[in-house]
C-alpha positions as CSV (number, residue, x, y, z in Angstrom):
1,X,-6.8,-21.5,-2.6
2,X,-5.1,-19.9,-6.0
3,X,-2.6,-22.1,-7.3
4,X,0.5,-21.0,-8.8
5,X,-0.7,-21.4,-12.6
6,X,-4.0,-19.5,-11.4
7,X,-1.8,-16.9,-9.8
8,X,0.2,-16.1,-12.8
9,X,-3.1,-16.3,-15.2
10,X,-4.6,-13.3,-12.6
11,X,-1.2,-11.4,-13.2
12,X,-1.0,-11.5,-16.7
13,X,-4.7,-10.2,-17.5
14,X,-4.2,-7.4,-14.7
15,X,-0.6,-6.2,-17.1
16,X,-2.8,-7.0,-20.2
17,X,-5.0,-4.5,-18.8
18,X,-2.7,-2.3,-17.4
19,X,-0.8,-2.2,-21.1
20,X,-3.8,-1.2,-22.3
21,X,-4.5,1.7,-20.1
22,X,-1.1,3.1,-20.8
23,X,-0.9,7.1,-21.6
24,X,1.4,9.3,-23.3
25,X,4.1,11.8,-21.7
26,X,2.5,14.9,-23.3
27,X,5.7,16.8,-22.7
28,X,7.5,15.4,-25.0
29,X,7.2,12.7,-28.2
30,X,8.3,10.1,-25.8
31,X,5.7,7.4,-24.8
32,X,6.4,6.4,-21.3
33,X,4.4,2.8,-20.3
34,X,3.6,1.5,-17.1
35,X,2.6,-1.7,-15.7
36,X,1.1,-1.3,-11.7
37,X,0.0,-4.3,-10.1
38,X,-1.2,-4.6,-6.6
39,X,-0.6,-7.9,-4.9
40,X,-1.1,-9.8,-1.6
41,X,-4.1,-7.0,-0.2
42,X,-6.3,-8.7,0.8
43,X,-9.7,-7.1,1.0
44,X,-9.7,-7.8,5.3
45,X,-6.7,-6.8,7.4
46,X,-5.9,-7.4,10.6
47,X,-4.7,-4.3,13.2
48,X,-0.9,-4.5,13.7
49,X,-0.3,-7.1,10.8
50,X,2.3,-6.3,8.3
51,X,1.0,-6.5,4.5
52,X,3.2,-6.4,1.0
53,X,1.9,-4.3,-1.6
54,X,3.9,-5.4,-4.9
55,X,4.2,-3.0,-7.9
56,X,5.3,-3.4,-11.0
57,X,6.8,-1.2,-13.1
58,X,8.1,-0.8,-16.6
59,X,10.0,1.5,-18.5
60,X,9.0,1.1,-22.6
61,X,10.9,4.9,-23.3
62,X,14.0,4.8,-25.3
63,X,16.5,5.5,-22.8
64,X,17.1,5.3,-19.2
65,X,14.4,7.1,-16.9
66,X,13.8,8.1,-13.0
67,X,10.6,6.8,-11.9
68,X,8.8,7.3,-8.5
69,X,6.2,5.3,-6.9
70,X,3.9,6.8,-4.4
71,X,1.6,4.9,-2.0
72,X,-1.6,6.7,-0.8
73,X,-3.8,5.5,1.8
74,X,-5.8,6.8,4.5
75,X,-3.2,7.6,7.8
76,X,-5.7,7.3,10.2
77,X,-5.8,3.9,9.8
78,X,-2.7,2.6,7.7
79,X,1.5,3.1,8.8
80,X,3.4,2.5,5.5
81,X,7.0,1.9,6.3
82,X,7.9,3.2,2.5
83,X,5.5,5.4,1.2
84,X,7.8,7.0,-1.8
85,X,10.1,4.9,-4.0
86,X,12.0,6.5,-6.5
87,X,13.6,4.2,-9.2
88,X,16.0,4.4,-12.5
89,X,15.1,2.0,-15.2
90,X,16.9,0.9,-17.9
91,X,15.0,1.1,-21.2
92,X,13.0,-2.0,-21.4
93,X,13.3,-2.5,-18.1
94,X,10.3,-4.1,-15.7
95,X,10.9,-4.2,-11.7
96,X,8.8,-5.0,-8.6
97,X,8.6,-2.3,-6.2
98,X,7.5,-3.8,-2.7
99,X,6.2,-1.7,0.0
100,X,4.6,-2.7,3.2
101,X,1.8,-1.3,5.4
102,X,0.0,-2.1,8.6
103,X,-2.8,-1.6,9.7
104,X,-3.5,0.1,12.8
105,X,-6.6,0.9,13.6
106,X,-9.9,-0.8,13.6
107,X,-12.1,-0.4,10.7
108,X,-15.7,-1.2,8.9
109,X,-16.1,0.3,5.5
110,X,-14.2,0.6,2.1
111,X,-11.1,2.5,2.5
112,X,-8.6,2.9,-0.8
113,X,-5.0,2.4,-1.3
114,X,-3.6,3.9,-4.1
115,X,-0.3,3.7,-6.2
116,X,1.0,6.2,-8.3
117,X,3.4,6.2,-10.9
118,X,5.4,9.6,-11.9
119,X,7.7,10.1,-14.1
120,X,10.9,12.4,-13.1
121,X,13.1,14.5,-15.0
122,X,16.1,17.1,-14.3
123,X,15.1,20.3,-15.0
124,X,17.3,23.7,-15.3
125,X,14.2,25.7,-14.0
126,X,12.2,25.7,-11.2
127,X,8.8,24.3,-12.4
128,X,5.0,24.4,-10.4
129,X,5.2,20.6,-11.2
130,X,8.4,19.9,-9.5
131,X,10.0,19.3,-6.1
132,X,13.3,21.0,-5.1
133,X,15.9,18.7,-3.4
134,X,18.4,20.6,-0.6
135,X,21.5,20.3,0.9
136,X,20.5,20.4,4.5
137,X,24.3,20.5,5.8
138,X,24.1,24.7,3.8
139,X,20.8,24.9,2.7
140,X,21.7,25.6,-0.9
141,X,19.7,23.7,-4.0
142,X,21.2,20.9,-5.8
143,X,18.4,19.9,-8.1
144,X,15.4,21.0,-9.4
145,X,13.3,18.5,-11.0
146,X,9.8,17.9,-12.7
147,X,7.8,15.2,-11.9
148,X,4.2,13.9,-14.2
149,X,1.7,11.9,-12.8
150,X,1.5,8.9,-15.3
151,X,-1.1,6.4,-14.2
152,X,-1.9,5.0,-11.3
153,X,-4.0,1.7,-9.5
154,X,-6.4,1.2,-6.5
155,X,-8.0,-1.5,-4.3
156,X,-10.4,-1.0,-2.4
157,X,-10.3,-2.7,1.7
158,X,-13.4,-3.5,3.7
159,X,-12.6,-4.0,6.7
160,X,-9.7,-3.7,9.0
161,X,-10.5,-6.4,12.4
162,X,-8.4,-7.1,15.9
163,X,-6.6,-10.1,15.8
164,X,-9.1,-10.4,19.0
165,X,-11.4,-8.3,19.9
166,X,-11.4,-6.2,23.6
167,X,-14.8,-7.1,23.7
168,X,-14.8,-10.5,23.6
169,X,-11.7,-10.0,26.4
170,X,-14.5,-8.0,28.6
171,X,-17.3,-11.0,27.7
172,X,-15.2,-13.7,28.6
173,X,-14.0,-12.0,32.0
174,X,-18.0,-11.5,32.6
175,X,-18.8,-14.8,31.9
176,X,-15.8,-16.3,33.9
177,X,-17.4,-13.9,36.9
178,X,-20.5,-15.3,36.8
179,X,-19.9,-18.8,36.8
180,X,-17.5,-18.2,40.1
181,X,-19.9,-16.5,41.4
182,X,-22.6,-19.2,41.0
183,X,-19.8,-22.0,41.6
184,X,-19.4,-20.2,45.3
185,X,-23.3,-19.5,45.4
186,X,-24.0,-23.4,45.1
187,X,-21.1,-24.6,47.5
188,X,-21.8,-22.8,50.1
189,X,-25.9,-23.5,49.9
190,X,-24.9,-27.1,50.1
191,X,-22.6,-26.4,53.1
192,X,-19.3,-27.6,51.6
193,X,-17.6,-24.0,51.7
């Protein structure tokens, strides 16, 4: 088991690295930096187990920005409750963004989960990088914003297992069969059934 000092050693090389891999908005003369850290996955699941994925993010621009987080996995075999979290940092700012997942199907083979940071900005224009948010209630647009992928981090699962498999459910029935029968089978040769 990781201790506590061992924990915080694996964190800090994971920023360090993740400080390193940091990119420039191109859009503008801003440098927006990131830290992403997944935590808690571990590389076997369990169907129908719930599982925190903890990212970190931080905002190293000058002023105040929107960020949004987006979780990608494969939804054949993973139900994220919170897929998309969208956050405002204060400059200098650094905050854990915890989603949660479950697994919900059984697996064998490497599936990915990804998380990816954008950064998003108010627009006056309709751009091909951005998404338009409505007013359902009349339909009209309120906002129109631009959104730049920024970096983003992956692990890797291996497996996804039952908590207990049907099979063994089906063995241990057969098994409790046979033993019955042969149970019965030698009773009633000896005559005392």
């Amino acid at each position: 088991m990781f201790t506590l000092i061992n924990k915080l050693i694996i964190l800090l090389i994971i920023l360090t690295i993740a400080v390193a891999n940091t990119q420039a908005d191109d859009t503008s003369n801003e440098i927006v930096t990131k830290q992403l850290f997944l935590g808690n996955i571990p590389k076997q699941m369990i169907v129908g187990e719930a599982y925190n994925i903890d990212v970190f993010v931080q905002n190293n621009l000058d002023i105040d920005s929107n960020f949004q987080v987006m979780l990608f996995l494969p939804s054949t075999y993973f139900y994220p409750t919170n897929a998309i979290q969208t956050i405002k940092l204060n400059k200098g700012e650094t905050r854990k963004i915890k989603f949660s997942i479950t697994p919900i199907k059984k697996h064998t083979g490497i599936q990915t989960i990804k998380a990816v940071l954008f950064s998003v900005n108010k627009k006056n224009t309709p751009s091909e990088l951005g998404f338009i948010s409505t007013n359902s209630t009349n339909n009209s647009t309120n906002e129109v914003f631009q959104t730049k992928e920024l970096d983003e981090v992956e692990t890797e699962i291996f497996s996804i297992k039952q908590k207990f498999d049907i099979e063994y459910i089906y063995l241990i029935i057969i098994v409790t069969l046979l033993v019955f029968v042969l149970y019965w089978a030698i009773r009633k040769k000896l005559g005392t059934f």
